[in-house]
N, C-alpha and C positions, 0 to 999 in steps of 0.2 A: 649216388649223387642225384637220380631222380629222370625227370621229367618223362618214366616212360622209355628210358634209355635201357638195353641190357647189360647188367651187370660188367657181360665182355664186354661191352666196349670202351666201357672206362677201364678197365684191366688191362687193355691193347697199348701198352708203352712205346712212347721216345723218348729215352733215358732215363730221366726222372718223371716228364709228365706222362699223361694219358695222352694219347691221340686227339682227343678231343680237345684237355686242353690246351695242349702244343696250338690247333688250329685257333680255337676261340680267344686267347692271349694274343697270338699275331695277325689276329683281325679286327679288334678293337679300335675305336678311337681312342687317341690320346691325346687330352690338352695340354699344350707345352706351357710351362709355368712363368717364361718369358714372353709378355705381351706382343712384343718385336715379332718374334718368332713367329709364334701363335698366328698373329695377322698374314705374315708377308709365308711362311713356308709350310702352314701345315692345311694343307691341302688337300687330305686322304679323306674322306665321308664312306663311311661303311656300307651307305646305302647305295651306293653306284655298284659295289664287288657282294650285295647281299645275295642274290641268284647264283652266283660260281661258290660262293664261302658256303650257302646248302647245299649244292649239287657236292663240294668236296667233302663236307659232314655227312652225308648219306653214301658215297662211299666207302669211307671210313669206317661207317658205321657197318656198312656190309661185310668189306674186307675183317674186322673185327671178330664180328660173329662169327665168321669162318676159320680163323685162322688159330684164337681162345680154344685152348682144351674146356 
């Protein structure tokens, strides 16, 4: 997949994804396709949890290495 990433640690599984993108999928924004919604409940900005979502991807990324035959 790239970026400089080790092999392991996109091979480091939960379930079916990678570790990686188990985290990067449920960290994302998501715009709700309902305007209503959208305005009044969706209130997540990825940029408030971007320093703990790296600190947990470098983890990961540690644990990974280590653990990958």
């Amino acid at each position: 997949m790239g970026c400089g990433v080790p092999a392991e640690v996109w091979e480091y599984r939960l379930g079916t994804y990678s570790a990686l993108e188990w985290i990067l999928e449920r960290y994302k924004e998501k715009k709700p396709k309902d305007p209503t919604i959208a305005e009044k409940f969706n209130t997540y900005k990825f940029a408030e949890y971007k320093e703990s979502v790296i600190e947990l991807l470098g983890r990961v990324c540690k644990v990974s290495v280590e653990t990958v035959p």
